[in-house]
C-alpha positions in Angstrom: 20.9 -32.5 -15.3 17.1 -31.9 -16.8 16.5 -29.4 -19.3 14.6 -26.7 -17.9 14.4 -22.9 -18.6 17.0 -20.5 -18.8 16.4 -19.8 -14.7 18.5 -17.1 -13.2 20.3 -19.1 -10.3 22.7 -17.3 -7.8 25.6 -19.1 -6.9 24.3 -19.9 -3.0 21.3 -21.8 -5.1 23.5 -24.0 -6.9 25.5 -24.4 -4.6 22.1 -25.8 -2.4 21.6 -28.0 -5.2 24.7 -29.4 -5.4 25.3 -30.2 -1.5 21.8 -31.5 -1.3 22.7 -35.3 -1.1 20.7 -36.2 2.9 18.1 -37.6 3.5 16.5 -34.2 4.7 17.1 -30.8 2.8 15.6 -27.9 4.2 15.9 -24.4 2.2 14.5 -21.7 4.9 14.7 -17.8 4.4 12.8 -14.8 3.5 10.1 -14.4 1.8 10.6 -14.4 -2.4 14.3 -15.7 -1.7 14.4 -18.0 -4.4 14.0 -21.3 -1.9 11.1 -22.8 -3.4 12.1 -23.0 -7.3 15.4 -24.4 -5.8 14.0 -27.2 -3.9 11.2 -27.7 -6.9 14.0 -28.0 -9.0 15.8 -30.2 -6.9 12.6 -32.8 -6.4 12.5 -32.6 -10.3 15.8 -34.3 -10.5 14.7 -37.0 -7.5 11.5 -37.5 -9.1 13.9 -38.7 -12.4 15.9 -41.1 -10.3 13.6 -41.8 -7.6 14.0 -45.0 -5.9 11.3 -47.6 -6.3 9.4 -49.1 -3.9 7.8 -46.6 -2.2 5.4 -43.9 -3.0 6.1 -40.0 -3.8 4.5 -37.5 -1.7 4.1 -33.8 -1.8 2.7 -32.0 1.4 1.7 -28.2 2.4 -0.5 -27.1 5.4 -3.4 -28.3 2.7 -3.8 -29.8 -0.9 -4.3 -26.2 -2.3 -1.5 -24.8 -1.0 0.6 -28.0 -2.8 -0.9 -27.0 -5.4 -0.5 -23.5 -5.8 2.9 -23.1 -4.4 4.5 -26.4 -5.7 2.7 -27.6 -8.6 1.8 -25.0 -10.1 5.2 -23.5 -10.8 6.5 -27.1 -12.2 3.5 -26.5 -14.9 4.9 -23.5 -15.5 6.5 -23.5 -18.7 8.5 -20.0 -18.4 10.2 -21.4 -15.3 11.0 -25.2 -15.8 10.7 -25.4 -19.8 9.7 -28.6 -21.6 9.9 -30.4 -18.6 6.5 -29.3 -17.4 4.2 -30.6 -20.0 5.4 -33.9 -17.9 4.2 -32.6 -15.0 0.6 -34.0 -15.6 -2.3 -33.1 -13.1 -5.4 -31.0 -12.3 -5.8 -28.2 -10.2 -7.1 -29.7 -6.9 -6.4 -33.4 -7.6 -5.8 -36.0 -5.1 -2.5 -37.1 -7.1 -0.1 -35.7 -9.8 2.5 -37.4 -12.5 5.8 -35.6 -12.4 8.2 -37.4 -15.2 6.0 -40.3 -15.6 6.2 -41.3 -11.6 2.6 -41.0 -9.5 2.8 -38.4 -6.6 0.1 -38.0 -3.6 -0.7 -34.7 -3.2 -1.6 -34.4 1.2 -2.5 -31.6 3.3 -2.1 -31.7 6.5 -3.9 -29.0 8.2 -3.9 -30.5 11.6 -2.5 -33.4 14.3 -4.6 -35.7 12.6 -3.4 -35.2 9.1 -0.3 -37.9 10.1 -2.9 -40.5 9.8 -2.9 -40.2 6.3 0.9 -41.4 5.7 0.1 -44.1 8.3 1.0 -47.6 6.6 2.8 -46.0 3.3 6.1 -46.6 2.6 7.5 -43.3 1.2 10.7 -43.5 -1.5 10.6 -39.5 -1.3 8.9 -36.1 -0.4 8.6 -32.4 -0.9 6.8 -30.6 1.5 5.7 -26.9 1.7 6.4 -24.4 4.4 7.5 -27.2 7.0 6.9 -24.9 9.7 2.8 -25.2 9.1 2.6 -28.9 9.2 2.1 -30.5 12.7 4.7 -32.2 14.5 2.9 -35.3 14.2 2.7 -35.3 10.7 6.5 -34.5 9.8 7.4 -37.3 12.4 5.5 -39.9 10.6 7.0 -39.0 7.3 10.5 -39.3 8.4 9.4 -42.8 10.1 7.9 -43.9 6.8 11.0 -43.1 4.7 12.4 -46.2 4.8 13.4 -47.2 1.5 17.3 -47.1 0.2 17.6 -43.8 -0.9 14.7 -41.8 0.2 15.2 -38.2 0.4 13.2 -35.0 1.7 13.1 -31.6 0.5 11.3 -29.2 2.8 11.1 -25.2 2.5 9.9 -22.9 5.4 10.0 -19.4 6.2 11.6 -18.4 9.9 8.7 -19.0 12.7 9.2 -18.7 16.8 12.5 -19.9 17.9 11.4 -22.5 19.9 9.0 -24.0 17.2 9.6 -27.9 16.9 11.6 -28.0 13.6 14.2 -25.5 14.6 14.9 -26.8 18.6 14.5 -30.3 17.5 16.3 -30.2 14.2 17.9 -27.1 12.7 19.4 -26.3 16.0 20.8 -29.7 16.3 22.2 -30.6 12.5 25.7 -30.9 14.3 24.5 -34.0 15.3 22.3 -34.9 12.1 25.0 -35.8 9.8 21.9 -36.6 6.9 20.7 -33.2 7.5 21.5 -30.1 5.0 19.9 -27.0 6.2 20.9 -23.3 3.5 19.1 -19.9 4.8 18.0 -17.6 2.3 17.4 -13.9 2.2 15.5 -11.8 -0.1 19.2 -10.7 -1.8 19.9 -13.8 -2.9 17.1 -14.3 -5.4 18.7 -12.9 -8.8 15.2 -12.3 -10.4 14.3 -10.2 -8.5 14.3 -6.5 -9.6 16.3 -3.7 -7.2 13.0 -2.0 -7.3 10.8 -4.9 -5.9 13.1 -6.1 -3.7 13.4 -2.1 -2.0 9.2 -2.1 -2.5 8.7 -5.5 -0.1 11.4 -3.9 2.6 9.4 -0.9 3.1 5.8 -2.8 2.8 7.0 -5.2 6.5 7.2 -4.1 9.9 8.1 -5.5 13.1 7.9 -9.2 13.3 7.0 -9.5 10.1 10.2 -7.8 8.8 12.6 -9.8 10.9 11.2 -13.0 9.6 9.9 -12.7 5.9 12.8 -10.2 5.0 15.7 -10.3 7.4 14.6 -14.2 8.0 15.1 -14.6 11.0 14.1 -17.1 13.8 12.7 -14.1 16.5 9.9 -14.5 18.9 6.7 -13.0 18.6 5.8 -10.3 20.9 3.8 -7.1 21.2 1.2 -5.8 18.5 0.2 -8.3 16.0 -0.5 -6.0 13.2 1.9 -3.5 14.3 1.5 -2.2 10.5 -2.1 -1.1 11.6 -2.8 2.4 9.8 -6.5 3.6 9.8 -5.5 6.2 7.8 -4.4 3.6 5.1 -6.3 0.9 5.3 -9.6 2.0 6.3 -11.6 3.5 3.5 -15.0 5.3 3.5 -17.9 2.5 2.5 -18.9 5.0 0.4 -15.8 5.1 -2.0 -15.4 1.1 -2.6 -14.6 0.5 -5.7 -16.6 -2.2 -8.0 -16.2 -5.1 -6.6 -15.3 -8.6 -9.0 -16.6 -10.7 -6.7 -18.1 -10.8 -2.8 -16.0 -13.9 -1.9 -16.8 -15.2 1.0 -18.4 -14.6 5.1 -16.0 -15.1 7.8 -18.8 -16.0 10.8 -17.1 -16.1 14.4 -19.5 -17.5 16.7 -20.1 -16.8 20.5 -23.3 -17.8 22.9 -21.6 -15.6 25.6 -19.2 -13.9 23.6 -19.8 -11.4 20.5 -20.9 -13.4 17.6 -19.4 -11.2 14.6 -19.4 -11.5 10.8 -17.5 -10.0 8.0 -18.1 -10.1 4.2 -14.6 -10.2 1.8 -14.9 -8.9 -1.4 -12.3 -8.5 -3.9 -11.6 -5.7 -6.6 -9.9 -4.5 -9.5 -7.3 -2.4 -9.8 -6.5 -0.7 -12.8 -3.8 1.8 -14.2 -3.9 5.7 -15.4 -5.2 3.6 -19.2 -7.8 1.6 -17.5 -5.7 -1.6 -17.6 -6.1 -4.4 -15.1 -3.4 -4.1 -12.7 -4.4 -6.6 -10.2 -6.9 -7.0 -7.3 -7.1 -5.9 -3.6 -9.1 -7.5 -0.8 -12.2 -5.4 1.1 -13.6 -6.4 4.6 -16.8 -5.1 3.6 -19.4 -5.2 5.5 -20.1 -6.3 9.1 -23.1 -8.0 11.5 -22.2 -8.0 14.9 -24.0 -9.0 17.9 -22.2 -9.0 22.0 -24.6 -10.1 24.4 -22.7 -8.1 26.9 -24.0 -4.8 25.6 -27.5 -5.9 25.0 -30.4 -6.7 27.5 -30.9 -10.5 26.7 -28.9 -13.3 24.9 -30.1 -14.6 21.3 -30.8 -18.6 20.8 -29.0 -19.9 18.3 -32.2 -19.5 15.8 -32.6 -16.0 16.7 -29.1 -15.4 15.9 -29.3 -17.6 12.6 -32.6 -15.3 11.3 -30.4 -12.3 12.7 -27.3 -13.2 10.1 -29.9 -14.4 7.5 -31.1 -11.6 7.7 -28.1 -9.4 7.3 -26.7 -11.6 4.4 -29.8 -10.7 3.1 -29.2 -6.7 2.8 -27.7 -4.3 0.8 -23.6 -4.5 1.0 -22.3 -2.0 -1.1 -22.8 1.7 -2.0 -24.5 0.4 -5.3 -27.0 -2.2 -6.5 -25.6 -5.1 -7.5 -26.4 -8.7 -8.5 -23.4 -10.2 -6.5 -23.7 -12.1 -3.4 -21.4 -13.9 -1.1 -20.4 -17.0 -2.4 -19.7 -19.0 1.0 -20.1 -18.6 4.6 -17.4 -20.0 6.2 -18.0 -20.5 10.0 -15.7 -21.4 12.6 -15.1 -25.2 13.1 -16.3 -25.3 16.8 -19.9 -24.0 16.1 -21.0 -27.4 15.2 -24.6 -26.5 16.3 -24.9 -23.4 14.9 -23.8 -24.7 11.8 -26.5 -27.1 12.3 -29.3 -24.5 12.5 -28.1 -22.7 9.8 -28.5 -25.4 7.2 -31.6 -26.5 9.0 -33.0 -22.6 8.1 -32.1 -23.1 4.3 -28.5 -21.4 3.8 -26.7 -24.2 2.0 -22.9 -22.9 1.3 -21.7 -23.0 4.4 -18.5 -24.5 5.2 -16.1 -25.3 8.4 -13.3 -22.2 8.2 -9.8 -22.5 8.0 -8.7 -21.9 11.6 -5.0 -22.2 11.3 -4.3 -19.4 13.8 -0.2 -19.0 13.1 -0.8 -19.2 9.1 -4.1 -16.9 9.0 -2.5 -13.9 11.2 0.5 -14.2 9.1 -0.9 -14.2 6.5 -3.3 -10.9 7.0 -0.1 -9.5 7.9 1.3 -9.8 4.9 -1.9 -8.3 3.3 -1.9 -5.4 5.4 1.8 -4.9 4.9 1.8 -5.2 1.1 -1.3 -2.8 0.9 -3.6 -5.2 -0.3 -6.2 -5.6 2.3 -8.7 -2.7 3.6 -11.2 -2.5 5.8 -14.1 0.1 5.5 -16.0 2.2 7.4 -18.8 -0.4 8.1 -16.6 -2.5 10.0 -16.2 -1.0 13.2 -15.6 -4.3 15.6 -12.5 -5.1 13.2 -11.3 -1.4 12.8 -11.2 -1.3 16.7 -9.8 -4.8 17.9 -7.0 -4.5 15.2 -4.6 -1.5 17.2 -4.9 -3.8 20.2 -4.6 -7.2 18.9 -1.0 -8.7 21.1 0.6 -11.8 21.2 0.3 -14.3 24.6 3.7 -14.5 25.7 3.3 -17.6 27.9 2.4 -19.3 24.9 5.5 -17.4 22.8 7.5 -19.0 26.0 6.5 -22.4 24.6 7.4 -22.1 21.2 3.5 -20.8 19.8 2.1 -18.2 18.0 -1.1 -17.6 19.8 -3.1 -14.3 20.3 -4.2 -13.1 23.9 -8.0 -14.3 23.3 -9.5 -10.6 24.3 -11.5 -8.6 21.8 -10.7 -10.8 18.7 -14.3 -11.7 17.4 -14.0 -9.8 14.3 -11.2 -10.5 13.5 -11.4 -13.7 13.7 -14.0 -14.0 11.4 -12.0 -11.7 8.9 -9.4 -14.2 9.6 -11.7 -16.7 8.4 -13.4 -15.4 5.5 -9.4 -14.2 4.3 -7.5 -17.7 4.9 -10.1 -19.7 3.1 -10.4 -18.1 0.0 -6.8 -18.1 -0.3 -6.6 -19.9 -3.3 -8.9 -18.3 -5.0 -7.5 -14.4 -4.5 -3.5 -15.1 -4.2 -3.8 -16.0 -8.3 -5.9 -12.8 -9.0 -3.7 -9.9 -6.7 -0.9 -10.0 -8.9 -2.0 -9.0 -13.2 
């Protein structure tokens, strides 16, 4: 066994570790529940025996997500001990060495993402919230696992009942004799304090409660954010605290539909003695434009010199030399992305739009109390209470929105999901 830090491990953990001899091991549970450090710490040992002949791989819904949720901790010298200074990589990197053997770090934000495996011969893999990754992608990896020996360790939190891994896999391990499959609940992570683990039951709602706390597999239907409080999380514009930094511009584009932007910043927060506590996110600010309640519909330059133009203006209650870093636009508005680097704005960049991932994940920010919205966002603030879930497509397994009154927060969507790895480091001191 490697020598790694004195780690608090429950007995179902160990247990996990011990039983995890197939060629696929999926930890799923709750939220905080002590899944991922168990499989890390399980691909630790693999990656010391690893068959040869094949290549290591470790795959999230992107690289920075591999990164933050799997590499990172393995460079973490208060979890996994010595054994982390031989976990070798930058932030970022295309590749990683993990006890002297090269691993691929691979994203695989979409159906075309399986392409990337195409042609390797894989001796192993650890992959990150298996429930993100397409279909297509975790099919190709099991296809491509063909030498002697090659194993899989996959974590994911609950999703729809119907999504892919559970009917085709989970619900069928019966038959999957190299399958090993342990759920996880918040309980049965012993590092966690009494106090936290109370705190995160009462910040979920709903949905969200059912799967990151209870974990359960339940289908999604209803309200979206069903944790929605104006009262809580919309603050006068007036009041905004200093911001650190004004991240980034969710854009959501439309020609017949609203075209709607939002500005994220993100702030301090600080105790009674003035100490850093950690940071909130702020939905700002907001352009808008709906060609339904106006007389005549903007060209794509007019609307370009119309967001220029907004960017352009004062964002918060007081003067200040910070500006948003990106504009992140949504992928489809190739030609609008077009005219906006042909009228000089040069940082802007295709969005994130995993839909699934970026709801749940501005659930979770809503829940915890670490996302507000302000008085200057009005399309957000009023599409939020009414925001549902399609239940023809929760029939087929998918967690999809009913596509009505969504352009804000969309683009708050946008502007939230791809910053992520820059704000998930900072909320927490």
């Amino acid at each position: 066994m490697l020598a790694v830090a004195d780690l608090p491990m429950s007995d179902k953990q160990l247990t996990s570790m011990r039983q995890s001899d197939g060629r696929v091991c999926i930890w799923e549970g709750s939220i905080r529940s002590g899944k991922t450090i168990t499989a890390l710490l399980r691909w630790l040992i693999f990656c010391a025996t690893a068959p040869r002949g094949g290549e290591l791989v470790m795959i999230g819904r992107t690289r920075d997500s591999v990164w933050r949720n799997m590499v990172a901790p393995l460079q973490d010298v208060s979890l996994f001990g010595s054994i982390a200074d031989q976990v070798i990589g930058n932030y970022g990197a295309p590749t990683v060495s993990i006890l002297g053997r090269r691993v691929h770090i691979l994203g695989a934000s979409d159906a075309k993402s399986e392409k990337v495996i195409r042609g390797m011969t894989v001796a192993g893999a650890c992959v990150d919230e298996v429930t993100t990754i397409p279909e297509e992608m975790f099919t190709q990896l099991l296809g491509r696992m063909s030498v002697p020996g090659a194993q899989l360790f996959g974590t994911t939190n609950p999703d729809n009942p119907a999504h892919w891994l559970k009917r085709k896999f989970l619900d069928r391990l019966a038959s999957l004799p190299d399958w090993r499959s342990w759920k996880f609940t918040i309980d049965d992570n012993p590092s966690l304090t009494a106090e936290y683990v109370a705190s995160i039951k009462r910040e979920f709602t709903g949905l969200w409660y059912r799967r990151f706390i209870l974990g359960e597999w339940v289908a999604a239907e209803g309200a979206i954010y069903d944790m929605w409080d104006p009262d809580r999380h919309i603050v006068p514009w007036e009041s905004l605290p200093v911001m650190r930094r004004l991240l980034a511009v969710g854009v959501d584009f439309g020609t017949t539909n609203a075209t709607a932007a939002l500005l994220l910043g993100i702030a301090d927060t600080r105790d009674k003695f003035g100490q850093r506590t950690g940071s909130n996110l702020y939905l700002i600010d907001e352009y808008r434009y709906d060609p339904a309640h106006a007389q005549a519909r903007k060209t794509n330059e007019q609307l370009s010199g119309a967001l220029r133009a907004w960017l352009g203006s004062q964002h918060l209650p007081k003067p200040t030399h910070l500006v948003p870093e990106w504009v992140f636009l949504d992928p489809a508005a190739a030609s609008f992305q077009v005219q906006l680097q042909a009228d000089g704005l040069t940082n802007v960049r295709h969005a994130d739009n995993s839909v699934s991932y970026g709801i749940g994940t501005v659930a979770s920010l809503l829940s915890s109390g670490h996302l507000f919205t302000t008085t200057k966002t009005p399309g957000f603030n009023q599409e939020a209470p009414g925001y549902s879930w399609d239940p023809k497509e929760t029939s087929k397994g998918n967690d999809k929105p009913v596509k009505v009154a969504d352009h804000s927060l969309d683009a708050g969507r946008y502007a939230i999901t791809t910053t992520e790895s820059v704000w998930r480091p900072l909320l927490a001191a």
